[in-house]
PDB file of N, CA, C and O in Angstrom:
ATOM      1  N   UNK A   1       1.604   2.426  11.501  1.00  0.00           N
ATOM      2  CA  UNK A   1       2.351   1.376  12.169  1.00  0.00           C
ATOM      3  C   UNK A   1       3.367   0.809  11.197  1.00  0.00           C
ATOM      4  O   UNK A   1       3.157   0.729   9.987  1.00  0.00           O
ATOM      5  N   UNK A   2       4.495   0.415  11.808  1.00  0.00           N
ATOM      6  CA  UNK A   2       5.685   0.012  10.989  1.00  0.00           C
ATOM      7  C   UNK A   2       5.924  -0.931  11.785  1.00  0.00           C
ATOM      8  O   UNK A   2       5.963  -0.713  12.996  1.00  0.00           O
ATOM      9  N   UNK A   3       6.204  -2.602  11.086  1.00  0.00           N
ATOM     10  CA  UNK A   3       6.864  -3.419  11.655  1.00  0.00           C
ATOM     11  C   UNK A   3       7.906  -4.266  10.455  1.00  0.00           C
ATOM     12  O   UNK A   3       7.608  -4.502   9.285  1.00  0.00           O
ATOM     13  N   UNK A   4       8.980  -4.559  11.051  1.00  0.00           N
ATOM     14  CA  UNK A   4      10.352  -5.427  10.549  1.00  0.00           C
ATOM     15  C   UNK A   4      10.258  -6.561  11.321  1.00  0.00           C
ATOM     16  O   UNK A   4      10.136  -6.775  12.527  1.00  0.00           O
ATOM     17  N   UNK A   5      10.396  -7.634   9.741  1.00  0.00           N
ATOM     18  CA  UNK A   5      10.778  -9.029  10.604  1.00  0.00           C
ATOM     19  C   UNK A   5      12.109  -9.496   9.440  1.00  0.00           C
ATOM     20  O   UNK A   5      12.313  -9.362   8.234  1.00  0.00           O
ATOM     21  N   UNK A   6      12.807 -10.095  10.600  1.00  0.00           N
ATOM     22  CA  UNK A   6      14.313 -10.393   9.795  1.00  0.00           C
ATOM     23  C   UNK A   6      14.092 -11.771   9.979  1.00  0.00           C
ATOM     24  O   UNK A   6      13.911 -12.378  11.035  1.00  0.00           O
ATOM     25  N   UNK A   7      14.141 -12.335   8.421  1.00  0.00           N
ATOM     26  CA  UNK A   7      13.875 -13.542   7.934  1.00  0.00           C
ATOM     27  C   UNK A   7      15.248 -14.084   7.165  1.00  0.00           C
ATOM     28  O   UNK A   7      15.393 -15.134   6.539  1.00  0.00           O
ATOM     29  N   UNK A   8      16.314 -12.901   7.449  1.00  0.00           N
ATOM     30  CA  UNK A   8      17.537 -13.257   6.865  1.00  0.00           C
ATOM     31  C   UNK A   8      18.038 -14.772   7.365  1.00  0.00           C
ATOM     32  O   UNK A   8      18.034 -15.037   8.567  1.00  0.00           O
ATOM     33  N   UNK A   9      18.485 -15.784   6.331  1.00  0.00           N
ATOM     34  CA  UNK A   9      19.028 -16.615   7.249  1.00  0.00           C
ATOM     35  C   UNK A   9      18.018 -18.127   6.899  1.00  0.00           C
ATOM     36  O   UNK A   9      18.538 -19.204   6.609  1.00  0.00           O
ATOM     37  N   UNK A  10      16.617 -17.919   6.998  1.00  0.00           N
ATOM     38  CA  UNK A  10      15.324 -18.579   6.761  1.00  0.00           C
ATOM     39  C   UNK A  10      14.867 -19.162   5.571  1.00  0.00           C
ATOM     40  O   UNK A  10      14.492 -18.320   4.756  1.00  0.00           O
ATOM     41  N   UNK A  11      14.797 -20.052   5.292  1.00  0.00           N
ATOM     42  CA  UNK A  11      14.154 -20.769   3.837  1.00  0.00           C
ATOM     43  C   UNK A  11      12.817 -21.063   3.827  1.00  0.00           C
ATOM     44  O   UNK A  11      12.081 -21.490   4.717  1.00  0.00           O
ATOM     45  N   UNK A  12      12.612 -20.765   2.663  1.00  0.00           N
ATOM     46  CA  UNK A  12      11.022 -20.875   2.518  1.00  0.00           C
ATOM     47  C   UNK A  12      10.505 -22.106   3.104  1.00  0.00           C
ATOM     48  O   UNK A  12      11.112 -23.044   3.622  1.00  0.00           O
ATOM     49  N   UNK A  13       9.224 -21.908   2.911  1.00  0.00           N
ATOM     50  CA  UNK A  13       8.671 -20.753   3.162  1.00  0.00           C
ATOM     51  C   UNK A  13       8.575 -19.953   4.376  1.00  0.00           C
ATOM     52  O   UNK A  13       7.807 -19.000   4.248  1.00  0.00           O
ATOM     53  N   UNK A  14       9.183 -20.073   5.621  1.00  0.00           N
ATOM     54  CA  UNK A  14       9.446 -19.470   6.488  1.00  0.00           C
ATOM     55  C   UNK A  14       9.015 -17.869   6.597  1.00  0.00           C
ATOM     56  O   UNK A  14       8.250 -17.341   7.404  1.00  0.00           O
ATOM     57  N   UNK A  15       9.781 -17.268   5.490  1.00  0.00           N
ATOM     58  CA  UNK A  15      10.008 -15.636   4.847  1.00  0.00           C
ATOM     59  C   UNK A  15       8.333 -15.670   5.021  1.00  0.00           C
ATOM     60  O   UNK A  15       7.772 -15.153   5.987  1.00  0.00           O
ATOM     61  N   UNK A  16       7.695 -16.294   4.040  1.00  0.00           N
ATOM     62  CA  UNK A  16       6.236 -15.908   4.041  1.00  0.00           C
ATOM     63  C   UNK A  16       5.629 -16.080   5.467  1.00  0.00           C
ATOM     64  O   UNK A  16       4.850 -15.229   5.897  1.00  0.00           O
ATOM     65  N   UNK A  17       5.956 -17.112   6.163  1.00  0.00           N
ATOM     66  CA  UNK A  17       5.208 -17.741   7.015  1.00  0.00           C
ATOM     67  C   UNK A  17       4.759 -16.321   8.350  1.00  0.00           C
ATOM     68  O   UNK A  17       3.802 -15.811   8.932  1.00  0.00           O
ATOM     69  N   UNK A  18       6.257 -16.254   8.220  1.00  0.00           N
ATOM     70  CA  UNK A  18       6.367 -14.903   9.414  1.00  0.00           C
ATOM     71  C   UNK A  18       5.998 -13.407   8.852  1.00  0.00           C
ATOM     72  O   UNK A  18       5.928 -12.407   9.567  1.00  0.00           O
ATOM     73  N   UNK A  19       5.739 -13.446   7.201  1.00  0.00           N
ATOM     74  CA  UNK A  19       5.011 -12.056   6.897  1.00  0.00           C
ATOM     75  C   UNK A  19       3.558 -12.045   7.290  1.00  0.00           C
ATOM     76  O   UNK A  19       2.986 -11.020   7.661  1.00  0.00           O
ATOM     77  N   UNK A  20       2.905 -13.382   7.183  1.00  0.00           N
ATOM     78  CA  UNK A  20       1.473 -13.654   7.278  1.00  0.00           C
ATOM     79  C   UNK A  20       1.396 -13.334   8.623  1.00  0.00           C
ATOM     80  O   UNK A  20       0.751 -12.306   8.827  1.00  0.00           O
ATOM     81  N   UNK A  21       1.778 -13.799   9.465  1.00  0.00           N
ATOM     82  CA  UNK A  21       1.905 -13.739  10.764  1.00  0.00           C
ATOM     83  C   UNK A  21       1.725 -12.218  11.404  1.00  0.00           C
ATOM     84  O   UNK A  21       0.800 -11.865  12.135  1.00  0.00           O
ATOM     85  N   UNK A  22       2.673 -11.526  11.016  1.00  0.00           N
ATOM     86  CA  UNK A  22       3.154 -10.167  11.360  1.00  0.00           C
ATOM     87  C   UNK A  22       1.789  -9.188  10.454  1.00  0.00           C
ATOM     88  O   UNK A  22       1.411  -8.203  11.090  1.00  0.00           O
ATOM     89  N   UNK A  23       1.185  -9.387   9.270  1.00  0.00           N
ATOM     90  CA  UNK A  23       0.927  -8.989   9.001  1.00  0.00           C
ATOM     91  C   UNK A  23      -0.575  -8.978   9.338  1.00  0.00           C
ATOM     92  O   UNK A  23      -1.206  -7.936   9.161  1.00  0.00           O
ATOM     93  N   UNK A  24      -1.171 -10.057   9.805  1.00  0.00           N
ATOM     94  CA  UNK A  24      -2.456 -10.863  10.381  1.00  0.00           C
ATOM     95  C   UNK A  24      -2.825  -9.696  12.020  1.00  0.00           C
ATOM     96  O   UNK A  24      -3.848  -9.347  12.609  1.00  0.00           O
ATOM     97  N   UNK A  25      -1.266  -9.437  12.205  1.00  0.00           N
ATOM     98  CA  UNK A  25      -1.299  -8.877  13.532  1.00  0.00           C
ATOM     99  C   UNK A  25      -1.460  -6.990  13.483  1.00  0.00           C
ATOM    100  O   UNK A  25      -1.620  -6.287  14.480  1.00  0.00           O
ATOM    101  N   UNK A  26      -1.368  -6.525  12.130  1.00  0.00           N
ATOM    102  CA  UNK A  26      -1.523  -5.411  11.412  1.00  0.00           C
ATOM    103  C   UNK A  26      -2.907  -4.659  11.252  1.00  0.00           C
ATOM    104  O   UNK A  26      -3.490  -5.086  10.256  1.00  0.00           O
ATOM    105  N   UNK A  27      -3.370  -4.016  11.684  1.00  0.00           N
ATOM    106  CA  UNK A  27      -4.685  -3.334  10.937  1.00  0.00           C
ATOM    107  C   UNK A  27      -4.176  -2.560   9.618  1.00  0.00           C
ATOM    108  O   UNK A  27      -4.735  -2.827   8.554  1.00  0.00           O
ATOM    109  N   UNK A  28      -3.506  -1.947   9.638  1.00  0.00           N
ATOM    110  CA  UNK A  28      -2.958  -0.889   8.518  1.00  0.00           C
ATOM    111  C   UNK A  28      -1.071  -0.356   8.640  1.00  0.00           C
ATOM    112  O   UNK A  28      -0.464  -0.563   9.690  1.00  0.00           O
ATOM    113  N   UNK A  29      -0.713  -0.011   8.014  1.00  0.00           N
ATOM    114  CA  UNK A  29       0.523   0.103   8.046  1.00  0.00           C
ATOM    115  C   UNK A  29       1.778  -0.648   6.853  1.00  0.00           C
ATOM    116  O   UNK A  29       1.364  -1.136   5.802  1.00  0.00           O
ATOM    117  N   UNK A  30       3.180  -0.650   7.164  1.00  0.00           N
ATOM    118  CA  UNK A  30       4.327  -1.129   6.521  1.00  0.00           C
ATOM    119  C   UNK A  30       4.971  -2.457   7.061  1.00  0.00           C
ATOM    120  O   UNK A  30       5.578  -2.453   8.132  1.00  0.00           O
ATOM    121  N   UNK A  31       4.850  -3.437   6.407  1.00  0.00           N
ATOM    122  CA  UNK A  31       5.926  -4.846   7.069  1.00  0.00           C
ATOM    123  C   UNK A  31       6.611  -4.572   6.445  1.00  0.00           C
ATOM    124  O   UNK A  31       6.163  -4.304   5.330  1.00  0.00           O
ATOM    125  N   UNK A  32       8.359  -4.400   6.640  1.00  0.00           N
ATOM    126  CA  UNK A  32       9.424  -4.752   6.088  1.00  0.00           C
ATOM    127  C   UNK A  32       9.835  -6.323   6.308  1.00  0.00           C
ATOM    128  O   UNK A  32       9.946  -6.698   7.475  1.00  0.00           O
ATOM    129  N   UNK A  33       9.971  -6.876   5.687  1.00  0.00           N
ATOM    130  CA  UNK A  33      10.536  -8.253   5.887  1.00  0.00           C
ATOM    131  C   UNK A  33      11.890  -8.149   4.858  1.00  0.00           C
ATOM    132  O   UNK A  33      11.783  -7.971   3.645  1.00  0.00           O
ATOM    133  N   UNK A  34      13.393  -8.318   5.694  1.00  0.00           N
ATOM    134  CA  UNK A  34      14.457  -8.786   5.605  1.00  0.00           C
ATOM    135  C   UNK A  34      14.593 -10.011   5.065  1.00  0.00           C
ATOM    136  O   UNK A  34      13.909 -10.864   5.630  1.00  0.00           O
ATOM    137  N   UNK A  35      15.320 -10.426   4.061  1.00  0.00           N
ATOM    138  CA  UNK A  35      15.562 -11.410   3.272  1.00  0.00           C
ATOM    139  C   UNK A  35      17.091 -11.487   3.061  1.00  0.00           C
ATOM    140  O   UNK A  35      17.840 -10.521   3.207  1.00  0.00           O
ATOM    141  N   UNK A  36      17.648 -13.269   2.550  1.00  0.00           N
ATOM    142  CA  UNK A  36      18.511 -13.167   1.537  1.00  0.00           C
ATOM    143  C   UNK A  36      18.701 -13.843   0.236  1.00  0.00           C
ATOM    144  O   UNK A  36      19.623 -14.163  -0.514  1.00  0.00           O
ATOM    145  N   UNK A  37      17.233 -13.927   0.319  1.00  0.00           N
ATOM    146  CA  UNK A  37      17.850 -15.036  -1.200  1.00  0.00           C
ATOM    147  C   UNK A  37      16.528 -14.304  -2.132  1.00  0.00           C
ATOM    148  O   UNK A  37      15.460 -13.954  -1.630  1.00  0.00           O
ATOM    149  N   UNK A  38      16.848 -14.193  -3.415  1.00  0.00           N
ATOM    150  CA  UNK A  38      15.674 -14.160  -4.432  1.00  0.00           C
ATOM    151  C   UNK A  38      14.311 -14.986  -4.691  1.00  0.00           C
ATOM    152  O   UNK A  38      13.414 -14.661  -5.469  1.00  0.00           O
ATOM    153  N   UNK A  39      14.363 -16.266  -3.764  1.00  0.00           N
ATOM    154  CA  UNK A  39      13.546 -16.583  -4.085  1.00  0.00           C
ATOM    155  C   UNK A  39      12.436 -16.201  -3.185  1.00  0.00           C
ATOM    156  O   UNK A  39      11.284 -16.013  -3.576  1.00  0.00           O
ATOM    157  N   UNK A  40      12.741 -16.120  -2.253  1.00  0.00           N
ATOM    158  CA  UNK A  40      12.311 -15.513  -0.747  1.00  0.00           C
ATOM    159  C   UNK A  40      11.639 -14.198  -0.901  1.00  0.00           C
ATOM    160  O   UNK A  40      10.704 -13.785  -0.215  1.00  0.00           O
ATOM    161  N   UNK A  41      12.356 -13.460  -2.097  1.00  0.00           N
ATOM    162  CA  UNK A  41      11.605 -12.426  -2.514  1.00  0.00           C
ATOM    163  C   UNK A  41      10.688 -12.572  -3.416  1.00  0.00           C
ATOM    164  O   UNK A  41       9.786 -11.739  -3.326  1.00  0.00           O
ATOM    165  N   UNK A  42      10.582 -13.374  -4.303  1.00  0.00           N
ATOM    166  CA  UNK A  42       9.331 -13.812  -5.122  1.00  0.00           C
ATOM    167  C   UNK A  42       8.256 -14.157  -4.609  1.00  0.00           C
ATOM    168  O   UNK A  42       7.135 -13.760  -4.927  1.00  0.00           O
ATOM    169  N   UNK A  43       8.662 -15.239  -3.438  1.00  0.00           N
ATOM    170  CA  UNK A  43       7.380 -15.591  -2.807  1.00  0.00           C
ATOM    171  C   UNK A  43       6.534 -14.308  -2.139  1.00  0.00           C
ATOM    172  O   UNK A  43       5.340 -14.012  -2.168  1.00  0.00           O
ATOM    173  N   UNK A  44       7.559 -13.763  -1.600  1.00  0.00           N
ATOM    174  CA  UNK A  44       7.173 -12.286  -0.504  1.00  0.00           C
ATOM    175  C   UNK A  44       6.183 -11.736  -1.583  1.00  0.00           C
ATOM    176  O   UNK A  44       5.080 -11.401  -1.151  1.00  0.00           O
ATOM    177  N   UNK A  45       6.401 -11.603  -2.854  1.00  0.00           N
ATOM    178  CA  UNK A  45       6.116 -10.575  -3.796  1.00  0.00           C
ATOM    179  C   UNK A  45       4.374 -11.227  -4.059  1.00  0.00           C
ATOM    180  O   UNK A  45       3.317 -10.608  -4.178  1.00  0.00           O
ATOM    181  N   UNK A  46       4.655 -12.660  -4.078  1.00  0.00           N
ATOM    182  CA  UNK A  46       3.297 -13.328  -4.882  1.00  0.00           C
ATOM    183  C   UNK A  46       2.143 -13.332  -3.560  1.00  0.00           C
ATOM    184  O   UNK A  46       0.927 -13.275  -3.745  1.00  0.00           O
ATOM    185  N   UNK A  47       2.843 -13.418  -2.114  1.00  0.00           N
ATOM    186  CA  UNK A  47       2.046 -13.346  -0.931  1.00  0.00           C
ATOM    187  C   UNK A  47       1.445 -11.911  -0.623  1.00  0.00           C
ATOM    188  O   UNK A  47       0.444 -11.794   0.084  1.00  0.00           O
ATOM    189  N   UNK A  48       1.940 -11.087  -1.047  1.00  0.00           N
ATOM    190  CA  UNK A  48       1.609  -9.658  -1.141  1.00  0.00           C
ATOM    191  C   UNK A  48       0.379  -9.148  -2.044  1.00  0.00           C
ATOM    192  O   UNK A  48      -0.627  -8.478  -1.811  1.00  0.00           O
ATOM    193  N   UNK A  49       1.000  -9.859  -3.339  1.00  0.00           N
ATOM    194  CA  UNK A  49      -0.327  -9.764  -4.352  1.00  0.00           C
ATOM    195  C   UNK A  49      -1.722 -10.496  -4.192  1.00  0.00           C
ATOM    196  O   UNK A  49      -2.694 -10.286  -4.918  1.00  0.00           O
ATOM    197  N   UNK A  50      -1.679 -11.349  -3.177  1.00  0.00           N
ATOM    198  CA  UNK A  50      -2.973 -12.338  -2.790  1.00  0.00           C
ATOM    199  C   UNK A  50      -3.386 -11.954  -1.420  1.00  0.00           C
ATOM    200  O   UNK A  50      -4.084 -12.707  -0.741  1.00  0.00           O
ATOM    201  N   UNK A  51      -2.884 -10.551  -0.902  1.00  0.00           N
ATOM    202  CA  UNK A  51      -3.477  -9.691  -0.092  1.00  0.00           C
ATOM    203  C   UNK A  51      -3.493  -8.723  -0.382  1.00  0.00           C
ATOM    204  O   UNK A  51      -3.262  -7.960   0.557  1.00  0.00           O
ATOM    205  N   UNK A  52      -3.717  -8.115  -1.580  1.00  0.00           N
ATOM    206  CA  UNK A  52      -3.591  -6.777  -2.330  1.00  0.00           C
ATOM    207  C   UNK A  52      -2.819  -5.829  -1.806  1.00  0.00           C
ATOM    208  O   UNK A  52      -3.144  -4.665  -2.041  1.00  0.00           O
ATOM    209  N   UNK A  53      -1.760  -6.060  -1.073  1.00  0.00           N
ATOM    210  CA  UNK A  53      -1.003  -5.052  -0.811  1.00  0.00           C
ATOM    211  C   UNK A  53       0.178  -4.649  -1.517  1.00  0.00           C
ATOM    212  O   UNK A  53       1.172  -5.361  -1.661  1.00  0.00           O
ATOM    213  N   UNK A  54       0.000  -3.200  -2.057  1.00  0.00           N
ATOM    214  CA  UNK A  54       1.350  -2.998  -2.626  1.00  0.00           C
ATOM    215  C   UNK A  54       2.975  -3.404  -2.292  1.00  0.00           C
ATOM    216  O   UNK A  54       3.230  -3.618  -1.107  1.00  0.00           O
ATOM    217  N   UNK A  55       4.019  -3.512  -3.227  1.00  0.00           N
ATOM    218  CA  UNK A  55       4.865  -4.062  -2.344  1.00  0.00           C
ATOM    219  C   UNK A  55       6.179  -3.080  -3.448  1.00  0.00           C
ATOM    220  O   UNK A  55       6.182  -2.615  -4.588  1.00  0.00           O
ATOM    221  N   UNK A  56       7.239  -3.161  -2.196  1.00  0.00           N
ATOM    222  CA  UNK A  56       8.312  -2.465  -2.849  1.00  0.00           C
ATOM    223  C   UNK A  56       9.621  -3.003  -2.746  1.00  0.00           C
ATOM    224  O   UNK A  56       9.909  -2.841  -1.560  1.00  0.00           O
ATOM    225  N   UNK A  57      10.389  -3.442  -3.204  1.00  0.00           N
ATOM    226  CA  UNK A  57      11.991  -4.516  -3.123  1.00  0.00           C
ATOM    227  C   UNK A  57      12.782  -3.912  -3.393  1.00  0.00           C
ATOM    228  O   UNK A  57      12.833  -3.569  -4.574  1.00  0.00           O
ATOM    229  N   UNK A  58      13.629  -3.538  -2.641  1.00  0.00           N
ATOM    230  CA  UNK A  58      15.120  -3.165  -2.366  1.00  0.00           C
ATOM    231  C   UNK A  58      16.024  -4.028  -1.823  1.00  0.00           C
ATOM    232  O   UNK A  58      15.752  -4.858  -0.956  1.00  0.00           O
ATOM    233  N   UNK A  59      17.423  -3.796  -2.466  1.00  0.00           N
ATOM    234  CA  UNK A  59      18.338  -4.406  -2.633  1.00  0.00           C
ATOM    235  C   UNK A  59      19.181  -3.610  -1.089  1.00  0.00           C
ATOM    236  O   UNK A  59      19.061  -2.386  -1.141  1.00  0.00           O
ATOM    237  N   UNK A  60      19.888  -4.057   0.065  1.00  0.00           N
ATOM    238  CA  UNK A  60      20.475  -3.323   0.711  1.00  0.00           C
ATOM    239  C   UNK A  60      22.239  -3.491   0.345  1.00  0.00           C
ATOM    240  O   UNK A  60      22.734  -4.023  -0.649  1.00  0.00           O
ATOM    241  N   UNK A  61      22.713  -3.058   1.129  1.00  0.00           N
ATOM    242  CA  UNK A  61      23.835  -2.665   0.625  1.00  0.00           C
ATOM    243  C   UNK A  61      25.206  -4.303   0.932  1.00  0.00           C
ATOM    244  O   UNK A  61      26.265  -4.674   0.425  1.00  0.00           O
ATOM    245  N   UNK A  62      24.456  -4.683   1.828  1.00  0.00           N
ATOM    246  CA  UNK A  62      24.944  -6.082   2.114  1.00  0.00           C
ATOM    247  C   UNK A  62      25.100  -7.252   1.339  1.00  0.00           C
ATOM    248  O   UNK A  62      25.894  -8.187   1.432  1.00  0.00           O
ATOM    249  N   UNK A  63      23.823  -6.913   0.252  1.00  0.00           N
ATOM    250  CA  UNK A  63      23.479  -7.933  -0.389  1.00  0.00           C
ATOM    251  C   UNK A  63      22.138  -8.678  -0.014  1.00  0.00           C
ATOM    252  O   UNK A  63      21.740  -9.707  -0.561  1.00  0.00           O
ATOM    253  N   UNK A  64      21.607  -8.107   0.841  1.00  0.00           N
ATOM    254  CA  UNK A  64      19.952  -8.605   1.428  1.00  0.00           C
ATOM    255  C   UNK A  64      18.998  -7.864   0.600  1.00  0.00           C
ATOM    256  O   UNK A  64      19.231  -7.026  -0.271  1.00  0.00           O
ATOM    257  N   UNK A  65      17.766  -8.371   1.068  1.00  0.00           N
ATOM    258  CA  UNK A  65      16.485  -8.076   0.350  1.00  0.00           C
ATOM    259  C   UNK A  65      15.833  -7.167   1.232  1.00  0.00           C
ATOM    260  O   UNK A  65      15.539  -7.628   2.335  1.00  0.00           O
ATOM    261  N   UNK A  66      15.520  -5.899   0.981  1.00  0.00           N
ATOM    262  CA  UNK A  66      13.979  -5.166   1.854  1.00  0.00           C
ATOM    263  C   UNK A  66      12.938  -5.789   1.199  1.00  0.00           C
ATOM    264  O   UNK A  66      12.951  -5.843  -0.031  1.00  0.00           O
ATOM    265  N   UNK A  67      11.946  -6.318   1.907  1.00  0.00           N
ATOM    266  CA  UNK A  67      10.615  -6.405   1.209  1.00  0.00           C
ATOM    267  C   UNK A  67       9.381  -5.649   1.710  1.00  0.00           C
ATOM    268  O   UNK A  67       8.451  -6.315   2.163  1.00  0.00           O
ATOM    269  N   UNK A  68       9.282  -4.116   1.660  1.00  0.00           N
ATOM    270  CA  UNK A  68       8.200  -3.665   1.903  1.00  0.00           C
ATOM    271  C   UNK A  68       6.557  -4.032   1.422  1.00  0.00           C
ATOM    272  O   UNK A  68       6.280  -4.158   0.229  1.00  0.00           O
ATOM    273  N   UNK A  69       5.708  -4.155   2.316  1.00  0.00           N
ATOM    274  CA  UNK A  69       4.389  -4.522   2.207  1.00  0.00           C
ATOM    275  C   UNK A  69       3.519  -3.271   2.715  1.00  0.00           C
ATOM    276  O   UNK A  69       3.806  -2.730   3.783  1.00  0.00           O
ATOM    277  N   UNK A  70       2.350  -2.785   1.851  1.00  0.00           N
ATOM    278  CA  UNK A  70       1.548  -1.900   2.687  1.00  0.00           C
ATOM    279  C   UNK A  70       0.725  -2.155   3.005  1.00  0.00           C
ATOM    280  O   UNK A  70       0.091  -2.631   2.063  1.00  0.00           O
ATOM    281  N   UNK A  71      -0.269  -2.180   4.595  1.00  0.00           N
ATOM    282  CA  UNK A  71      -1.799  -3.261   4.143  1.00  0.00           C
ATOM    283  C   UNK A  71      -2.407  -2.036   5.003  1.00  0.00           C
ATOM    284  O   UNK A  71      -2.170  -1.529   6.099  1.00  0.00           O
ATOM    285  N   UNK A  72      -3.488  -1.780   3.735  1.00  0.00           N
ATOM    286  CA  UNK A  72      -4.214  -0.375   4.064  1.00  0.00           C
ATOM    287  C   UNK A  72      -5.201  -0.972   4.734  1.00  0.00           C
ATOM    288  O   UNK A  72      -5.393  -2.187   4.706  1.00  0.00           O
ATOM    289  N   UNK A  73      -5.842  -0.201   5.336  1.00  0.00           N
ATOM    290  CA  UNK A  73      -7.331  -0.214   6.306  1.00  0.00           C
ATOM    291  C   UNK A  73      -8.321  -0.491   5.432  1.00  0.00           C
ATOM    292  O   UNK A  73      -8.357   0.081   4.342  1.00  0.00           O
ATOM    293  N   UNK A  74      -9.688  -1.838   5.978  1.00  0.00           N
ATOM    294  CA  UNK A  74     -10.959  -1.361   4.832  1.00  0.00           C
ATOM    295  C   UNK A  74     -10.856  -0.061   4.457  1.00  0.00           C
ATOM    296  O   UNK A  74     -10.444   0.906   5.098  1.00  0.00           O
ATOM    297  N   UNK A  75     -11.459  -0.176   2.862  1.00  0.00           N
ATOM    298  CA  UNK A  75     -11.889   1.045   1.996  1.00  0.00           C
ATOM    299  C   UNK A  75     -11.212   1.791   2.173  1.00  0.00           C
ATOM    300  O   UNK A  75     -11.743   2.877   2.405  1.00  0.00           O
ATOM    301  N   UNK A  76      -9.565   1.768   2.194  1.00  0.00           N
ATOM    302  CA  UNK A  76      -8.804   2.486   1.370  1.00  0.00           C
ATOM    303  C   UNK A  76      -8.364   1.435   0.325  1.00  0.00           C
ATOM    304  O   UNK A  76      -8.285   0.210   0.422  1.00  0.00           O
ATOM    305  N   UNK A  77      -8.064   2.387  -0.842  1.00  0.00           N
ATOM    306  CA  UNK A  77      -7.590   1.562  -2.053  1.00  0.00           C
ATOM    307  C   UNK A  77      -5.993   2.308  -2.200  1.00  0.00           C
ATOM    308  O   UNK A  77      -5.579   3.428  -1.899  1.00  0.00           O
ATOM    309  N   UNK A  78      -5.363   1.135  -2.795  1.00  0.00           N
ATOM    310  CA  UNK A  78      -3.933   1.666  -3.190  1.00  0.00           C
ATOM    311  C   UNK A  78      -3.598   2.686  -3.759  1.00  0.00           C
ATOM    312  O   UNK A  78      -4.655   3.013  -4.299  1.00  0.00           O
ATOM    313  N   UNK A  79      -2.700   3.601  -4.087  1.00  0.00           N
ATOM    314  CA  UNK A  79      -2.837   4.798  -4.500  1.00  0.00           C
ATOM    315  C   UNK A  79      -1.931   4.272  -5.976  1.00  0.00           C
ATOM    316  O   UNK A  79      -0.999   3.471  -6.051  1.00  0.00           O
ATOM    317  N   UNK A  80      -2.688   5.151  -7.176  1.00  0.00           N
ATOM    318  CA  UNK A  80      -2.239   4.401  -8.403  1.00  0.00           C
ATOM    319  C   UNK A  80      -0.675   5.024  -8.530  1.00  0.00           C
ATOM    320  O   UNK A  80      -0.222   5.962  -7.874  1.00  0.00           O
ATOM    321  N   UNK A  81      -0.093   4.359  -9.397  1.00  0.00           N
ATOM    322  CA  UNK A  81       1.472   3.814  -9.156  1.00  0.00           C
ATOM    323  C   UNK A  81       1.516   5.686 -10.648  1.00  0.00           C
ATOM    324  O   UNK A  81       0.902   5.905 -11.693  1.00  0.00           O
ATOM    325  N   UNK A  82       2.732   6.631  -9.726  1.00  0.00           N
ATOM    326  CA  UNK A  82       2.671   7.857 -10.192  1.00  0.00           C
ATOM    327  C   UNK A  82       2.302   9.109  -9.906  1.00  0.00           C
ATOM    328  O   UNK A  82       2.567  10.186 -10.438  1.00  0.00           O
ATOM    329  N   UNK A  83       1.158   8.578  -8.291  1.00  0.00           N
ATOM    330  CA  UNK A  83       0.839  10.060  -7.806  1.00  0.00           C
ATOM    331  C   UNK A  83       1.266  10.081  -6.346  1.00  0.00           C
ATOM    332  O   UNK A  83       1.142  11.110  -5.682  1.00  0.00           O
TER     333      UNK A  83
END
């Protein structure tokens, strides 16, 4: 499952508010959450790490933020960073 939420536009914590949200609604799968400001991505980054989900930040070509999130199923574990 893949879901995008565009938080472009949104000030914190908003960005988080609607990853929790989207992501609460997730069994397993990718949230992209759309951003534009850096800080928006920090938070994304620190809300990610306090649900152990890996996370990946890209810059788009606009000047926005991708903030990929992965939230695996019980008892899968993250796959170590290299394979």
């Amino acid at each position: 499952m893949s879901v995008q939420v565009d938080a472009i536009g949104d000030v914190c914590p908003l960005p988080v508010v609607k990853a929790k949200k989207a992501l609460s609604e997730m069994t397993e799968g990718v949230l992209e959450v759309l951003v534009d400001n850096e800080t928006s991505v920090h938070n994304l980054e620190k809300f990610a790490a306090t649900k152990k989900c890996p996370v990946e930040v890209s810059t788009c070509e606009d000047g926005t933020f991708s903030v990929k999130m992965t939230k695996l199923s019980l008892g899968k574990e993250a796959p170590e960073e290299g394979t």
